[in-house]
py3Dmol code that shows the C-alpha trace and the ligand (Angstrom):
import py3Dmol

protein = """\
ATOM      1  CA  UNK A   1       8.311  12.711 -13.284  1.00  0.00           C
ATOM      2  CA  UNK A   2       7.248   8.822 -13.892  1.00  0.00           C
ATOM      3  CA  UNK A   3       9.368   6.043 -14.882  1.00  0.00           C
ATOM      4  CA  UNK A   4       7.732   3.471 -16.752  1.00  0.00           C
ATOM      5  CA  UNK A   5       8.785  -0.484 -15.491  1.00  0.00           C
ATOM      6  CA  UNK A   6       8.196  -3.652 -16.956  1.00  0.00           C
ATOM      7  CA  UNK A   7       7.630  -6.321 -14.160  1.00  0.00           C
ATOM      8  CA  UNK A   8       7.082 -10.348 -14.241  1.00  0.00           C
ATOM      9  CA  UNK A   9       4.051 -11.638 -12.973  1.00  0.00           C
ATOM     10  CA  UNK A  10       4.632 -15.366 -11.626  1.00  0.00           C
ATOM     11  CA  UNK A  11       1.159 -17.548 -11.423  1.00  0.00           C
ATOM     12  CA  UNK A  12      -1.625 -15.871 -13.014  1.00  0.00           C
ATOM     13  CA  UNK A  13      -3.510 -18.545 -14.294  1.00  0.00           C
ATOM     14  CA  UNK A  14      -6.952 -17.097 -15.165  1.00  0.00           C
ATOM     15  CA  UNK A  15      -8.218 -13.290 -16.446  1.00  0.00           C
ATOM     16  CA  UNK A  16      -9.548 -12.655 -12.537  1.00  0.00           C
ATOM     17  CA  UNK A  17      -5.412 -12.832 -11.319  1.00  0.00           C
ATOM     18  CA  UNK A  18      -4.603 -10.041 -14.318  1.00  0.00           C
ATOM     19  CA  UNK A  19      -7.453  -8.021 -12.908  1.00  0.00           C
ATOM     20  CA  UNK A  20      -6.343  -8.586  -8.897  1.00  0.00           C
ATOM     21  CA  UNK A  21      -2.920  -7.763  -9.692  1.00  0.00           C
ATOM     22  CA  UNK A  22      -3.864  -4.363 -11.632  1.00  0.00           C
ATOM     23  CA  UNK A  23      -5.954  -3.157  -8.678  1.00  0.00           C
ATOM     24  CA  UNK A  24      -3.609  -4.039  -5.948  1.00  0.00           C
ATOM     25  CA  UNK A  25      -0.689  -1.984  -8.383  1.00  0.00           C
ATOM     26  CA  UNK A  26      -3.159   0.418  -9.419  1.00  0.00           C
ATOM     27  CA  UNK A  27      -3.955   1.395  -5.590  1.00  0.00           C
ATOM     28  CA  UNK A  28      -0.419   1.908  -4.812  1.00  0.00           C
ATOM     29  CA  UNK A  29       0.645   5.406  -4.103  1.00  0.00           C
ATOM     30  CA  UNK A  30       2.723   6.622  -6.824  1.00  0.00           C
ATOM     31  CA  UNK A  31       1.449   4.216  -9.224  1.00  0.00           C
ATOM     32  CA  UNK A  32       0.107   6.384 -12.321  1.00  0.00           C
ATOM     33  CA  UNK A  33      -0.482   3.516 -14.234  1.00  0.00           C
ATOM     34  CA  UNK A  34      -0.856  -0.499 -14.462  1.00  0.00           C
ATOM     35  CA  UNK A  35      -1.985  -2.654 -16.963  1.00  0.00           C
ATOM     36  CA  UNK A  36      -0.717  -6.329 -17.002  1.00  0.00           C
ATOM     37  CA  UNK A  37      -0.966  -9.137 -19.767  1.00  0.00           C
ATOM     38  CA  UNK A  38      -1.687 -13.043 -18.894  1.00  0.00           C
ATOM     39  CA  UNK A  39      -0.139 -14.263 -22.266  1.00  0.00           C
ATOM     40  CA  UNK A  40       3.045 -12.245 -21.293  1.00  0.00           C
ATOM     41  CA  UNK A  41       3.407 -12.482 -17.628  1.00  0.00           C
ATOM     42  CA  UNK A  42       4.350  -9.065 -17.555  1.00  0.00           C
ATOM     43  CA  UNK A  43       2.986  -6.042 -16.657  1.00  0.00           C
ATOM     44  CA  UNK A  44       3.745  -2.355 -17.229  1.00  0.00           C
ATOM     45  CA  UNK A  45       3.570   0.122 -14.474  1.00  0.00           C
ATOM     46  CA  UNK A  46       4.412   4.148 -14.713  1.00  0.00           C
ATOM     47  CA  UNK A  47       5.532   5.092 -11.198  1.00  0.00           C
ATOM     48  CA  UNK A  48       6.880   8.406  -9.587  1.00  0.00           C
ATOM     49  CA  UNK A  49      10.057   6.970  -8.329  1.00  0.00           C
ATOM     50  CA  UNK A  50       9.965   9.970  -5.429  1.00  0.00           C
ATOM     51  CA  UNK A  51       6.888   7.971  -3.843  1.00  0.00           C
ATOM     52  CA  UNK A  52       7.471   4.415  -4.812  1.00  0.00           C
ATOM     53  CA  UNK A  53      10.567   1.837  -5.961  1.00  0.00           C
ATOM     54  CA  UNK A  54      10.491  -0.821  -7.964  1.00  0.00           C
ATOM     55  CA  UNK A  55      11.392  -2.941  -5.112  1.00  0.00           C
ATOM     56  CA  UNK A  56       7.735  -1.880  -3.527  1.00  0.00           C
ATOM     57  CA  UNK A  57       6.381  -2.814  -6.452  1.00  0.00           C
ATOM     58  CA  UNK A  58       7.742  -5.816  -6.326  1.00  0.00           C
ATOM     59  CA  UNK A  59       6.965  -6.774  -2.889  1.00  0.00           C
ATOM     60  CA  UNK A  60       3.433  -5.359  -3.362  1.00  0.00           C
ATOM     61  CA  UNK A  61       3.029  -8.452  -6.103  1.00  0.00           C
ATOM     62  CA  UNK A  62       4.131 -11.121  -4.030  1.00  0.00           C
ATOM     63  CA  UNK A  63       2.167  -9.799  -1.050  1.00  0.00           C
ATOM     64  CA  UNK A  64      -0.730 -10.559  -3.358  1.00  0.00           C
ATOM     65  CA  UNK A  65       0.148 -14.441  -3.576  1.00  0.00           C
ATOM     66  CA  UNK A  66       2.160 -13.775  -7.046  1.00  0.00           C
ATOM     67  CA  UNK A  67       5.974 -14.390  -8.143  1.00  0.00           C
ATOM     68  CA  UNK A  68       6.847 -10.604  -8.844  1.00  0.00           C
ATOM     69  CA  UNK A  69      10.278  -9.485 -10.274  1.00  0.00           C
ATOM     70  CA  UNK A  70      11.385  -6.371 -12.098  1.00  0.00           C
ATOM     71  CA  UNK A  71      12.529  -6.807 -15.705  1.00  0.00           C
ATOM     72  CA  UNK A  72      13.700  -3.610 -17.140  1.00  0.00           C
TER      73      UNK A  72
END
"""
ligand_1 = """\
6
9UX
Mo -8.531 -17.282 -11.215
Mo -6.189 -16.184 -10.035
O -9.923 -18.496 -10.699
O -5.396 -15.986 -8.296
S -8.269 -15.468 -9.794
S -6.592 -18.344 -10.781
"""
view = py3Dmol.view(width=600, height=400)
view.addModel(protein, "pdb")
view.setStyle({"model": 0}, {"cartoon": {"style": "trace"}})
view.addModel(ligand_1, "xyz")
view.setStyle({"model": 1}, {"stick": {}})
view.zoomTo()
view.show()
């Protein structure tokens, strides 16, 4: 099964960040789903907790040059 996560998205400034960050989640194994908001800062992600965590997640956002931290 999936879990759905809400993460924070530190320093996206312009629509081309929202679209890096949902391709670098989006290409992560046992990411099912990704879609993140500018206006918000936050992005959604369903993940198969057997494959990923949401401390990957995490780290897979900051890899990418961003402040990443889990929310709920
Ligand atoms: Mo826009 Mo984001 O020019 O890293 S792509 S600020």
């Amino acid at each position: 099964g999936t879990l759905s996560g809400q993460f924070s998205i530190g320093g996206m400034t312009c629509a081309a960040c929202v679209n890096s960050v949902e391709g670098i989640l989006r290409d992560l194994p046992g990411v099912e789903r990704a879609v993140v908001a500018l206006a918000t800062s936050l992005g959604e992600v369903e993940y198969d907790p057997a494959v990923i965590s949401k401390e990957d997640i995490v780290n897979a956002i900051e890899d990418a040059g961003f402040e990443g931290a889990f929310v709920q």
